[in-house]
C-alpha positions in Angstrom: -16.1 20.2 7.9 -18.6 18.7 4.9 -17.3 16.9 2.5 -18.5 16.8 -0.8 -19.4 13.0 -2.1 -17.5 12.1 -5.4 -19.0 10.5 -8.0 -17.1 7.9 -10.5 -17.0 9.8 -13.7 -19.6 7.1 -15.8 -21.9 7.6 -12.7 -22.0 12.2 -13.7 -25.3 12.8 -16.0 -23.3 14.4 -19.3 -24.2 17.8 -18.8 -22.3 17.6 -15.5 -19.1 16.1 -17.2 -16.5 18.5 -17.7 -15.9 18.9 -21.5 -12.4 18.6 -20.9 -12.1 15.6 -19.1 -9.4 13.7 -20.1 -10.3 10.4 -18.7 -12.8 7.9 -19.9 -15.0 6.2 -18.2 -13.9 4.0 -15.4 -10.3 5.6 -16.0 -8.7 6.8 -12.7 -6.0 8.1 -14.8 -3.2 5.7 -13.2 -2.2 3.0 -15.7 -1.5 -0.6 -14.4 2.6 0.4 -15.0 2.4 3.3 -13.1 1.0 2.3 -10.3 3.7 -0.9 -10.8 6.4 1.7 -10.3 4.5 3.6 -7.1 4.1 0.4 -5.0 7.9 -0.3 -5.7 9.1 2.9 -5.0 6.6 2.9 -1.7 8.5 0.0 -0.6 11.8 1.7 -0.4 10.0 4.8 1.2 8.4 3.2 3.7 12.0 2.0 4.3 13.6 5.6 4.8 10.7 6.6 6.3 11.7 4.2 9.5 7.8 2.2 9.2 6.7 -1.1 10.3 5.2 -3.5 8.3 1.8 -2.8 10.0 2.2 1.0 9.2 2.8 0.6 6.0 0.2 -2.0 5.1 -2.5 0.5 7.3 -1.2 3.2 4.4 -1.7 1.1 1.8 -5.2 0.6 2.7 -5.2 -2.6 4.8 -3.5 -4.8 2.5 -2.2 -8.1 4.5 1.6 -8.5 6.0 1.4 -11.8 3.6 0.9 -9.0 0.6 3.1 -6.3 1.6 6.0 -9.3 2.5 5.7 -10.6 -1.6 5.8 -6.0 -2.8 9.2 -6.3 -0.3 10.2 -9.0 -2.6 8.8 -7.6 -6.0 6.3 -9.7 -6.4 3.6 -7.1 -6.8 -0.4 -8.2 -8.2 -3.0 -6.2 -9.5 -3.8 -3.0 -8.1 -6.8 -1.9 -6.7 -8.1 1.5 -7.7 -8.0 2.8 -4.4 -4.4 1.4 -3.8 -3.3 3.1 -7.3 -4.8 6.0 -5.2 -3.1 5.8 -2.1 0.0 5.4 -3.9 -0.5 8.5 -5.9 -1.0 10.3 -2.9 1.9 8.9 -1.1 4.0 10.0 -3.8 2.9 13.4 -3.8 3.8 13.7 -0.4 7.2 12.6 -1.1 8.2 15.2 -4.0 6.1 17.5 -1.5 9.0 16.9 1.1 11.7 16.8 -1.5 10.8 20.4 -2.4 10.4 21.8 0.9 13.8 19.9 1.9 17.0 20.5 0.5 18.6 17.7 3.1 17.7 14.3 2.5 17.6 13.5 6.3 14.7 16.2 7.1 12.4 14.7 4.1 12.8 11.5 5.7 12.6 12.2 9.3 9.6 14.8 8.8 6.7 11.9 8.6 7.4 11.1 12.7 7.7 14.7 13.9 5.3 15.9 15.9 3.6 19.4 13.7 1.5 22.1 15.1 -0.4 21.8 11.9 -1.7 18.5 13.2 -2.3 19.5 17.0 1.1 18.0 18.1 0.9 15.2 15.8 2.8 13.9 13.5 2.0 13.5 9.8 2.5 9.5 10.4 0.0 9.4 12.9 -2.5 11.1 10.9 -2.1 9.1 8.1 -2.3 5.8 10.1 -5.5 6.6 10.9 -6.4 4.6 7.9 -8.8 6.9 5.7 -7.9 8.0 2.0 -8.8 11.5 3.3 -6.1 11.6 5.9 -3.5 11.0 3.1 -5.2 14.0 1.4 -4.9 16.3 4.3 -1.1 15.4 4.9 -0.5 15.9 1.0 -3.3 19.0 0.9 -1.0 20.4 3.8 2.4 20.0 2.1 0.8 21.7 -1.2 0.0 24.6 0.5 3.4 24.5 2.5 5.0 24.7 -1.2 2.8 27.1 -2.7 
């Protein structure tokens, strides 16, 4: 598979700049307070979801056990753009489960079962795999699981 190379939107020449682009330049679209409310939230996910600490600092992008100890206890810093990301992601793979699950034990539990979508893995272990782009394919997969 090839992927494409993204380029930050101040980096496009203008006539390659969708017209419609709502974001300005340097804007990743996820303000300071929303990604606030993500890294909160993530905490109490990782918690249904049954992770370690180590798992959940690997999805968060490699952030230190020190860190992710001070977001268990709300004390939560500036956030990188690609944690905003990850976050984002994360989310989305949450209401992803929500909508596929009516019972609250099956979006939780669904993260550690093994999937023939993922060659026998689970959607955990392709995550912790530690790339951006295998939070994509989890939440790319559940998308198209939805419709």
């Amino acid at each position: 598979m090839t992927l494409m190379k993204l380029q930050p939107v101040d980096r496009l020449p203008p006539d390659e700049a969708p017209a419609s682009f709502p974001l300005a330049a340097g804007d990743y679209g996820v303000t300071d307070e929303e990604g606030l409310a993500m890294a909160e939230a993530s905490v109490n996910l990782f918690r249904l979801w049954g992770l370690t600490d180590a798992e959940a600092c690997t999805l968060l992008g490699g952030i230190s056990t020190a860190t992710y100890n001070r977001w268990k206890r709300g004390e939560i810093g500036r956030l990188t753009v690609d944690q905003k990301t990850r976050l984002s992601i994360l989310m989305g793979i949450h209401k992803a489960l929500r909508i596929l699950f009516t019972e609250n034990a099956r979006v939780y539990a669904w993260v550690k079962k093994p999937s023939k979508a993922f060659d026998g893995r689970s959607a955990l272990e392709i995550m912790l795999q530690g790339q951006i782009m295998d939070l994509f394919d989890v939440r790319f997969y559940l998308d198209a699981a939805r419709g």
